[in-house]
N, C-alpha and C positions, 0 to 999 in steps of 0.2 A: 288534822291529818297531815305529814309529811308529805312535802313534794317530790318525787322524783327530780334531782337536777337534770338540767337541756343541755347538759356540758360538760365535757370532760377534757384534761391538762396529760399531755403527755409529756415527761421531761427528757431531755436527751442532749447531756453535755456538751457532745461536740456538732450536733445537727439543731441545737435551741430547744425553746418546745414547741408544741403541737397541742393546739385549741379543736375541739372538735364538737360541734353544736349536735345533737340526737333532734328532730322536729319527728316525731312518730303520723303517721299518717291520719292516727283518730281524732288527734287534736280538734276541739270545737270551737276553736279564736278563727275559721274563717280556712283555713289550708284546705287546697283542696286534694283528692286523692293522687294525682298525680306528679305531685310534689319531691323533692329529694327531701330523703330522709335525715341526714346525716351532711352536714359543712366542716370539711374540714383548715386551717389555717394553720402554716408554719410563722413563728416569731421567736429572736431573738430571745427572750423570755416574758413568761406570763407567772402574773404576781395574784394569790387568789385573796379572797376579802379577810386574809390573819394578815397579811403583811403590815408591818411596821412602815411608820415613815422615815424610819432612819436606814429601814434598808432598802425603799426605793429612793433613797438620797444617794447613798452607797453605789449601786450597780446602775443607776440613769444618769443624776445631776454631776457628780463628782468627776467621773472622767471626763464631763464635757468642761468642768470649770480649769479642771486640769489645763485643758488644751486651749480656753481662754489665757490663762496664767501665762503659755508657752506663747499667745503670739499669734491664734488662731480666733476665728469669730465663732459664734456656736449661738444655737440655737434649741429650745427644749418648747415642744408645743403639745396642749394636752387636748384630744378631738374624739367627741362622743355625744350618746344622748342626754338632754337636760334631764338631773339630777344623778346621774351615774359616777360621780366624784370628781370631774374634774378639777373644778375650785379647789377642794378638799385635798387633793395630789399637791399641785401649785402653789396655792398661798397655806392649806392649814387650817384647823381648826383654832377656837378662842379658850376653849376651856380647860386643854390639858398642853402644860409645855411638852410633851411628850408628840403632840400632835401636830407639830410644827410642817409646815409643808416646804415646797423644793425652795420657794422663793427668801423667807426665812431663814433658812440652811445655808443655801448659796450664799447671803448674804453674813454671816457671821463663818462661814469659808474662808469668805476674799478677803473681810474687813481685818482680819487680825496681818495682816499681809499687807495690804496695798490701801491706798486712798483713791477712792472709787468716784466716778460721778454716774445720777441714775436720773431718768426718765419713766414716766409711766405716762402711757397715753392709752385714752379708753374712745374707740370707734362704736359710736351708738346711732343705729340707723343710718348709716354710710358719713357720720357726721363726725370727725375724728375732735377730742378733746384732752387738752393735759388737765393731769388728775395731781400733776403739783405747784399749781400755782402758789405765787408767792403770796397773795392773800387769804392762803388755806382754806379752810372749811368754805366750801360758797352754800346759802342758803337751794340754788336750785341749778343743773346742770349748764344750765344756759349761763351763766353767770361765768361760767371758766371760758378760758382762751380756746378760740377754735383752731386745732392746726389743720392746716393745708398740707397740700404735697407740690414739691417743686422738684423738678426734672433739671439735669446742667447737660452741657453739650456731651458728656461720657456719659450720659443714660445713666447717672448717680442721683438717687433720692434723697431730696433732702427735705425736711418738717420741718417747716415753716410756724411760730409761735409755739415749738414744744422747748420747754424750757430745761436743763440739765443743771441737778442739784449736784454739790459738791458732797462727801461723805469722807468721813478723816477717822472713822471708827464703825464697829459694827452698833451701836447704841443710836447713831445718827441715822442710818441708813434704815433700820427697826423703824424710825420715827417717821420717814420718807415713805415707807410701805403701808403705813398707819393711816397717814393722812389721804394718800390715794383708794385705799380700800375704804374709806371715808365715803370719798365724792362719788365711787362706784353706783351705779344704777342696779338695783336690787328690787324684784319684787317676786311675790306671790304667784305661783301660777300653780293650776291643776294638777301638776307633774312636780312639782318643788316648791315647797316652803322659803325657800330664799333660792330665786331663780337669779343671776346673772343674767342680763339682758345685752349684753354689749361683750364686745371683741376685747380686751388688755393685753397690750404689751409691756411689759415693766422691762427695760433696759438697764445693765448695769456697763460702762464703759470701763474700761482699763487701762493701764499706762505703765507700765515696766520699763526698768533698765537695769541691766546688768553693771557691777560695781566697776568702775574704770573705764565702762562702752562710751558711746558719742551713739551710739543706736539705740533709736528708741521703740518700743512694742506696744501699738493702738491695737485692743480686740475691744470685741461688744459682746456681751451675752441677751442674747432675745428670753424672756420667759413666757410664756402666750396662753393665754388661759382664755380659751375661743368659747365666747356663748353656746350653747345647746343645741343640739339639732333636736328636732320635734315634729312629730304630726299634727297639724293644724288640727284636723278632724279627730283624731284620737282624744288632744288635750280637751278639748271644747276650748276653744278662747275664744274673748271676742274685746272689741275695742280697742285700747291701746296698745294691751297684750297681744293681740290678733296683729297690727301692725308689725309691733315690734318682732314677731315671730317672720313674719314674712320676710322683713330687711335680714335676720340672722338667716334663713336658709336658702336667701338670695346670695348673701356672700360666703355661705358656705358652700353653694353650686357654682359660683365662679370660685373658689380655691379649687372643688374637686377638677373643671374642667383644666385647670392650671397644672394641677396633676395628672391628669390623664396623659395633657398635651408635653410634659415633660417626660412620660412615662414610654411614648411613643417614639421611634429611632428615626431621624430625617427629618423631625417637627423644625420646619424653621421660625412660625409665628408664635411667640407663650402668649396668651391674652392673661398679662396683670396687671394691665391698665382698668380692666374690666371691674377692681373695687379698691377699695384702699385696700384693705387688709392685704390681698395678695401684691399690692403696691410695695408695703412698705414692706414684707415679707418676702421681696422678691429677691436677695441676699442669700436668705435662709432654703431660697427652694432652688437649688438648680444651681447656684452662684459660687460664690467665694464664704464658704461655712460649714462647720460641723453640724449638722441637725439630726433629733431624738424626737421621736414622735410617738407619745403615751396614747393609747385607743385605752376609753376608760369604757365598762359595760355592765350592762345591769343583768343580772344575772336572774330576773322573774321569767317568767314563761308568756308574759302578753309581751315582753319587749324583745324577744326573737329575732322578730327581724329586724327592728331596728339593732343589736349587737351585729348580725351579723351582716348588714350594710357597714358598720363603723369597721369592722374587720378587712371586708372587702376595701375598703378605702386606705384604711394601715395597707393593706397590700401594696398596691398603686404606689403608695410614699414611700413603701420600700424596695422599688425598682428605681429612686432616683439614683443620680449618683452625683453628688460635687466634689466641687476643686478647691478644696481648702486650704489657702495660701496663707504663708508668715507673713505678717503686717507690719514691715519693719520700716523705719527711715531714719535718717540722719538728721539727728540734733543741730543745727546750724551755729549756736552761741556755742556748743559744747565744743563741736567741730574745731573751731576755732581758736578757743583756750590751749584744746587737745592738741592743735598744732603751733602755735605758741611755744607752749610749753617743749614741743621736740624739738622745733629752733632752737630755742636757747640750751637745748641736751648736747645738740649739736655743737652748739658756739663752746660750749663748753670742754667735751671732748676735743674739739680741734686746737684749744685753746690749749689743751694738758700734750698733747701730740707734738705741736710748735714752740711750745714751753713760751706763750705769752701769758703773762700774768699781769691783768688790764687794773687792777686794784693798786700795783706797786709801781709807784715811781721809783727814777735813778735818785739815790742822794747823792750829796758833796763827796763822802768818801767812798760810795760805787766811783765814780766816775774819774775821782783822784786815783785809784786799782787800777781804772781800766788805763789812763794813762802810763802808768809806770808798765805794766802790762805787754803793752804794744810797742812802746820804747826799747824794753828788755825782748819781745820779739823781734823787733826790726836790728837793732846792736847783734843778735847772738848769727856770728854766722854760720851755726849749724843749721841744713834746708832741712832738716826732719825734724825742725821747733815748730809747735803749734799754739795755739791762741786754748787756754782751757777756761771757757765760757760757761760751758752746761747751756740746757734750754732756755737759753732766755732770750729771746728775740729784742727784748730793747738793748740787753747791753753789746747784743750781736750788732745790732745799728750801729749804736755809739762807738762802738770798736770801728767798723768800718768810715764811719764819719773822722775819725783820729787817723788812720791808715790813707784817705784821700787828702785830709791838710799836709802830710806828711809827704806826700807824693808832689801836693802842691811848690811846697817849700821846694823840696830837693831840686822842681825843675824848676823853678825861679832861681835859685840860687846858679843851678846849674846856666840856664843862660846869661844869668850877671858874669858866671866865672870866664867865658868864651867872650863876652863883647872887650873882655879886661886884658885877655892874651890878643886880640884881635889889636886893641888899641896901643898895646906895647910894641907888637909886630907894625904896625905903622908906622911911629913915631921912630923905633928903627928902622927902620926902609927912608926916612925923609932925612935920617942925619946922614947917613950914607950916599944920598943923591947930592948933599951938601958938597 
């Protein structure tokens, strides 16, 4: 027998759409009669279970890689109940190229474009791990590098043993994605056949520069594919499972409180000290970032309220608001060259200005010119004669170096001629006193 859906999509181009849950009062999962009927939720948009993954690539990931591209950081995080798709959004299925997920996409995006370096780091049980160590496949979790989180005097987090792979192609970066979804923690639970047990963040870094700048453009792309939220007591688990579940919706109640306390006007304290995950996320919420945040939801009628708690929650996240700043700075070596190089534009210009031409020497017959030259100016006693040099600043020297022996001589001469009248005038004046 067909179900009635608990749910109906209102679309409305310039207001988003409009999710709205039916829970009818007869229901016998537990509701009781005085219950609301009907939740309603506005979003940006809602994508229903025909969507393609090229078109929630299209209308979520793409403008945010976009605005990586330009110089900004961005963030895409996907938050709902275990087994409701999040994985399956994010990274993708195996069987059909067709079914390729955001992280996938983004990454054969960037790679035809840019040479990229990435990061994946998987937080299991508050216990953060890079998932691409250089000795790939590890037989058992433990076996990979544990990162830490390290705090600097600017309240900037930095991760500690997480290692960043370089990527010079999109075939390389495939291969990077591979090995981390590898080492991922996967198992079995009640609620899902291949449950994700841990937190991932897979990082793609970037680095632009425009042709001829000295400015350089550092973004990050977060992609976050947050384990499961779950009811203990719904799933039945027990054991490992049962732990593991506790640690995932411990830190999925400090993100929500991080949210909330974001959400609130005058909040001076964000507690994201309170897990790693909203540690290392604390960029992405409130900071210096573009962030998309996909509420994935199962659409059966016993998970009701867990959809529309994941709803409620998208709400909250989208009362944040950040300040997403261009990540620019100055190349130092580049700097450098680049000023260099307008020095010498400089020396060059003033060089064509002054008419010095530092390549060319005077030869024997420049300076034999310049002699007859300044001879024929100095003999001609017309004063409206001038020196016709053009710009050239050496033989303007040498002209004036000819012009000052020239001046030398004359007064030398000139005082020999005066001590010669002086000594004749003497020598008469002495035969006369005779």
């Amino acid at each position: 027998q067909q179900q009635h859906p608990v749910y109906s999509v209102d679309e409305d181009e310039r207001a988003g759409s409009s999710l709205e849950f039916l829970v009818p009062r007869d229901l016998a999962d537990g509701f009781v009669n005085n219950k609301k009927e009907n939740y309603r939720f506005r979003f940006q948009k809602v994508f229903d279970q025909t969507a393609k993954q090229e078109e929630i690539f299209e209308h979520i990931a793409k403008p945010v890689a976009d605005s990586v591209l330009a110089g900004y950081n961005g963030t895409i995080f996907a938050y709902g109940q275990t087994g409701s798709g999040k994985t399956f959004t994010i990274t993708g299925g195996a069987e059909r190229y067709s079914d390729r997920g955001i992280i996938p996409r983004t990454l054969s995006y960037l790679g035809k474009i840019y040479t990229t370096q990435i990061s994946y780091l998987e937080i299991y049980n508050e216990v953060g791990y890079d998932l691409l160590d250089p000795r790939h496949e590890a037989p058992r979790l433990e076996d990979l590098p544990k990162v830490s989180i390290m705090e600097d005097n600017d309240q900037n987090i930095h991760l500690r043993n997480l290692s960043l792979q370089q990527s010079a192609s999109e075939e390389e970066a495939l291969n990077l994605l591979f090995l981390g979804d590898t080492n991922r923690i996967i198992a079995e639970t009640p609620m899902n056949q291949a449950s994700t047990r841990s937190h991932c963040i897979f990082t793609i870094h970037v680095c632009s520069r425009e042709p001829g700048s000295a400015t350089l453009r550092r973004s990050k792309l977060h992609l976050v594919d947050l384990a499961g939220s779950e009811r203990v007591a719904k799933s039945g688990m027990e054991g490992q499972l049962l732990t593991e579940a506790k640690y995932i919706n411990l830190s999925l109640h400090y993100l929500e409180q991080v949210i909330i306390a974001l959400s609130e006007k005058n909040r001076s304290h964000i507690p994201y000290r309170n897990s790693m995950m909203t540690s290392v996320l604390r960029d992405s919420l409130g900071g210096n970032c573009m962030t998309t945040m996909i509420a994935t939801l199962s659409v059966e009628k016993r998970n009701v309220d867990e959809s529309i708690a994941t709803c409620r929650f998208a709400q909250r996240v989208a009362l944040i608001k950040n300040e997403a700043q261009l990540n620019e700075e100055l190349d130092p070596a580049l700097m450098i060259n680049r000023l260099k190089k307008e020095v010498q534009s400089l020396r060059d210009e003033l060089a064509i200005l002054i008419g010095e031409q530092r390549e060319d020497q005077l030869t024997e017959d420049d300076i034999h010119k310049l002699e007859e030259q300044v001879k024929a100016f100095l003999d001609d006693p017309d004063p409206e004669v001038t020196l016709q040099l053009g710009p050239n600043m050496r033989k303007i020297h040498h002209c004036f170096s000819l012009l000052k022996v020239s001046l030398l001589q004359e007064h030398i001469h000139g005082r020999q001629a005066n001590i010669t009248t002086l000594t004749v005038a003497f020598l008469q004046g002495n035969q006369h006193f005779r």
